[in-house]
Each structure stands twice: as C-alpha cells, then as structure tokens.
N, C-alpha and C positions, 0 to 999 in steps of 0.2 A: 254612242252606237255600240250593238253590244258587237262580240268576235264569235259567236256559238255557230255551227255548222249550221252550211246553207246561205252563208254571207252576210254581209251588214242591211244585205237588200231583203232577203229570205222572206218569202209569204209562207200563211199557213195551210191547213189543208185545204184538194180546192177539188168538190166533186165533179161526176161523172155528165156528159149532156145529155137529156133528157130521161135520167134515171135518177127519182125522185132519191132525196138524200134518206140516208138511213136517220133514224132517228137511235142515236146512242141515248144510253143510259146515262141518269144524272150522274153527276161525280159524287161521290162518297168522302164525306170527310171522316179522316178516322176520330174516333170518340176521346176527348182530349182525357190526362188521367183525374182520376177523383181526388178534389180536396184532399187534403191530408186531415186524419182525425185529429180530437184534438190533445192528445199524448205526443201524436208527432209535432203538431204545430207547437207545441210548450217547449220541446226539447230544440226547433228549432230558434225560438226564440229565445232561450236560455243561451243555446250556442254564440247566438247576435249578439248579446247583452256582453257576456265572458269573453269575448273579442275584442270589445269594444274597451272593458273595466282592465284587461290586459293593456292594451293600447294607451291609456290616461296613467296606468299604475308605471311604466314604460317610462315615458314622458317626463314625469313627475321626478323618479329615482336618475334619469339622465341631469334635470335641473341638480338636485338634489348633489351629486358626486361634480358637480360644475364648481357649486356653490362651498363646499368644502374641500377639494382638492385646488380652487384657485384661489381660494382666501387666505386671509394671516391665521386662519384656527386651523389650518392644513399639521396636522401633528407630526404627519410626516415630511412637508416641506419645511419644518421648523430642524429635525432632528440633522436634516441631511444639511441646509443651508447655512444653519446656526455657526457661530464661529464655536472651535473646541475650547478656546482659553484665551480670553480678553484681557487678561492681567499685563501690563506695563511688560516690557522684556525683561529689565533687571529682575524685577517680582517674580518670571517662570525660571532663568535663570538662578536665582540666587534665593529660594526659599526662605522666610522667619527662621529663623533656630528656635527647636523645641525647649533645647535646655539654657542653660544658663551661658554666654558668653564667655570666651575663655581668654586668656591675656591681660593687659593693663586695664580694659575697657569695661572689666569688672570689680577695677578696684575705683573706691571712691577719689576722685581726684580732688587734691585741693583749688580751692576757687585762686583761680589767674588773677594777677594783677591790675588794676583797673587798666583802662587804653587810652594812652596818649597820643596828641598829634592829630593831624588830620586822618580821616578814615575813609575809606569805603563803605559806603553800607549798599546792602544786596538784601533788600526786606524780604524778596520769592524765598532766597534760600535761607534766609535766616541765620547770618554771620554777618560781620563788618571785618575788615582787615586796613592794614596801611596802608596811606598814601601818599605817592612819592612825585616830587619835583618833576622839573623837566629833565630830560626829554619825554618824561611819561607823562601821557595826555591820557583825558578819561574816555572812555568806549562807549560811543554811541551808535551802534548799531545792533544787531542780532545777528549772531552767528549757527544756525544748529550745524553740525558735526559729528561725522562717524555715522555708524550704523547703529546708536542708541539716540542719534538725533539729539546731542545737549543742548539744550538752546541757552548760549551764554548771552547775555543781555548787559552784565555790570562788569565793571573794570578798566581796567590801565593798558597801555598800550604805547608802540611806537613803532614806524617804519625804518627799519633797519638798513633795506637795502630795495633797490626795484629792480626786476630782471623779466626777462622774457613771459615767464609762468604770470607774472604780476606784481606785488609788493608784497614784502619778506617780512614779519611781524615781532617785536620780542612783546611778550605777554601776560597778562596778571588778570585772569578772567575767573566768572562764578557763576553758575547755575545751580537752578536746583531740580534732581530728575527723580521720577516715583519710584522706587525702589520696594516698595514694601505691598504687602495683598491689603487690599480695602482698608481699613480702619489698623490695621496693626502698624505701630509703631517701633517693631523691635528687627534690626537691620542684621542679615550677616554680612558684615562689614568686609571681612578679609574677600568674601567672594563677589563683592559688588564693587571693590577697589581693585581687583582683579580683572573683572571684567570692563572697565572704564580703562585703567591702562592699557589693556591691549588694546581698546579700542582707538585708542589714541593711536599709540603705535603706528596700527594698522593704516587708521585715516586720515594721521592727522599733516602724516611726512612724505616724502617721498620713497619711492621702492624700490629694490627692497633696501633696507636700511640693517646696521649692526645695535644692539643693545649692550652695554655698560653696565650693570646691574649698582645703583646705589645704597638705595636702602629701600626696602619693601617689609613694612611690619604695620602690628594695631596699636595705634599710640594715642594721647589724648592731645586735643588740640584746645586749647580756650579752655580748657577745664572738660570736654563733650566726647564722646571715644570714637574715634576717627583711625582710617588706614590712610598712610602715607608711602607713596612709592615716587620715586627718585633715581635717574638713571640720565645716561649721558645715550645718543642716537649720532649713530656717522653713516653719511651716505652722498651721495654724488644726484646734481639733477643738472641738465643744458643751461649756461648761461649764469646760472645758481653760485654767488659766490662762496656761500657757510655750506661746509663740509658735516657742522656736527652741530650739537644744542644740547645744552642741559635742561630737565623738564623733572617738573616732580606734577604730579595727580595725588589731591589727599579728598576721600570719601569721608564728610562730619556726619555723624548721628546727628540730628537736631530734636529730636522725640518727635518727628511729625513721618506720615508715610512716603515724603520726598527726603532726601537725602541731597546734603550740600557738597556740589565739587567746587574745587578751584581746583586752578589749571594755571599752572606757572612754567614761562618758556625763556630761555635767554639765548639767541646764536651763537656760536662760537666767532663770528666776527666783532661779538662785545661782550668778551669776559667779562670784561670791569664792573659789568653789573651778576655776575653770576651769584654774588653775597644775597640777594634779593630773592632766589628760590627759600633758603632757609631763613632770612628774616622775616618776610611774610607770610611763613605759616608759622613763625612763633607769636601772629601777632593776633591773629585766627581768634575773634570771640563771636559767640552766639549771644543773638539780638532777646 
C-alpha cells in the first residue's frame, strides 16, 4: 500500500453529476533526448574499455606485489630477516690473523716423542692423550657446556663426591669446536684460549668464584701450537664439600677449522692426583 496523501484508501478524480466530463488533453510525453552521435558514442566507449583495462591492470600488479613480497625472491624480506653473521662464535670472536703468528707457535717444533701406554683417542678433535687407571673410568656421555656449547664426548673421569647440586666430577675431557671462518685453517690461538677459559670459568663452577692465575701462554703441545692456561678457582656452594680445583684449558691447532680443547679438572678434595693436569698435556699428540 502506498502512504502518498489522501490515504492508503484515496480514489481518483471523480466528476461532476450530470455534467458531461470534460474531455482533457492527451498527456504529452516529453521527447526523450537524441542518440548521442557517433564521436560521443566512441569516447564513451573508450571511457568503458579504460575502466575496465584499469581494473585488470589493478588486479594483476595487486597479484603481482603478493607474489614477491611473500616469496623467498622478497629482496627485501631477505635483507631485513637474513642473519648478519653465521660464523661459529669463536670465528666472530677471535678472527684469523692477517700476519704471521707470534710466539713459540711460529717456531718449528721438533717432532715429540712417539706415545706410550694406553691412550685416548678423540678422532672429532684430532689428538689422543693418556690414559689412566682407576679411579679414572672412560666418558660416556656428551656433555655441551658454557655459552660456546663444547660438546665434550671423549675422556676420563670420576665422581669425587655427591651432594645436594648432584655429583662432583674430577676430569680429563676433549672436544673439538669451530674456531676458524669457513675453509681457513689458521687459529688466533691466544684469543680463542682466552675466550674458552673464561668460558669455563664463568659456566663451568660455581659463583662467583676467585681465580689463581697459573700459567696462561702459546706453547706447543705434541709438536702443534697450542694455548695452555692453568689456574687454581676457590669458591663455596651448599652442601658442596671442595672449596677449590685445579684446571688448565689448552686450545691445539690441529690445521683443520675446528680447534682441539682438553679440559683438565682435579678438586681440591684429591690433590693426589693434581700431577695429572701437567702430565696429560705433555702427553697431547695429534692424530
């Protein structure tokens, strides 16, 4: 129903009685307008077409910017995601050296004496060292450590003591961790034996702890030029009976871009074997 005045009921005109109706004039429709000629009809069909090739061309550059800014060819998603420096830590740490190495590790050493005795051997890192009686049993397990992650896998070992924290360790372990950029084989030594002892240090004891300074220089080991550092650590933990430990960390050159640690620990609750940090690294040959 419509609502236009005069109601939903509303009749229309309604004449007069007995007064014949007038006779109105037909209605006129106005005259619609003229075709458009055909200059107009071209332009507006030009119009329609260029709307249209807008609209597809649109379209297309929307796929287009989909399809390269969400792919792997994104140049820009590469530059900003990309990591800045993949190199090993010791490798961004402790750079090749340009020139020639300085200390003993430049002089030719004479070839060590062959190795007697039962050995270790550590084929990852490329050394064998000694191997000693009981109490020292061999190491079966994987250890990584610190915040360079060494994953020691070979060596000697014993439980010294159990306490609260867990079981107390003396030690004779070997890893080998990447130390060098890609294919170079040539190690700054003193600064990657530096960075491994503190790492120790830091992760490997309890905190905070005192350092003893023993010996920290570039020395040859097996005949291979190698940093050795040596130091005594005193500190206190709950329950913890060893107060202190002797520990040396010696960095071998081996020529490959992994560098060989051993890691030699004794608690202060078994001196008796403290003899064992320096015999076993004079016993230090590459495989």
């Amino acid at each position: 129903m419509s609502s236009r005045a005069g109601g939903p009921w509303a009749s229309g005109a309604v004449t007069a009685l007995g007064v014949p109706p007038l006779v109105s004039a037909q209605p006129t429709t106005p005259p619609s307008a003229p075709p458009p000629d055909g200059p107009q009809r071209r332009r507006r069909q030009l119009l329609i077409f260029g709307g249209a090739a807008a609209a597809i061309l649109a379209v297309g550059l929307s796929i287009l910017l989909v399809v390269i800014f969400g792919g792997e060819s994104n140049p820009f998603a590469d530059k900003e995601s990309g990591p800045t420096d993949v190199r090993p830590p010791l490798a961004q740490a402790c750079p090749a050296p340009t020139g020639s190495p300085s200390g003993a590790a430049t002089r030719a050493p004479s070839a060590p004496p062959p190795a007697a005795g039962e050995r270790t051997v550590d084929d990852e890192a490329g050394i064998s060292y000694k191997k000693y009686a009981a109490p020292w049993v061999t190491w079966d397990q994987e250890w990584r450590a610190g915040t360079l992650n060494v994953p020691y896998r070979v060596g000697q070992h014993f439980v010294t003591e159990v306490y609260g924290g867990g079981e107390y360790h003396a030690s004779i372990l070997s890893a080998a961790v990447p130390a060098a950029d890609n294919d170079a084989v040539s190690l700054d030594l003193e600064c990657v034996g530096r960075q491994v002892a503190a790492d120790v240090r830091a992760e490997y004891y309890p905190q905070p702890n005192t350092m003893e300074p023993l010996r920290d220089e570039v020395t040859t080991l097996g005949g291979r030029p190698a940093w050795v550092s040596e130091f005594r650590l005193r500190f206190t933990e709950p329950g913890l009976t060893a107060t202190e430990e002797l520990s040396a960390v010696a960095v071998i050159d081996v020529g490959k871009p992994t560098a060989a640690i051993l890691y030699v620990s004794i608690p202060g609750t078994h001196k008796q074997f403290d003899y064992v940090v320096e015999d076993v690294l004079k016993s230090v040959r590459p495989l």
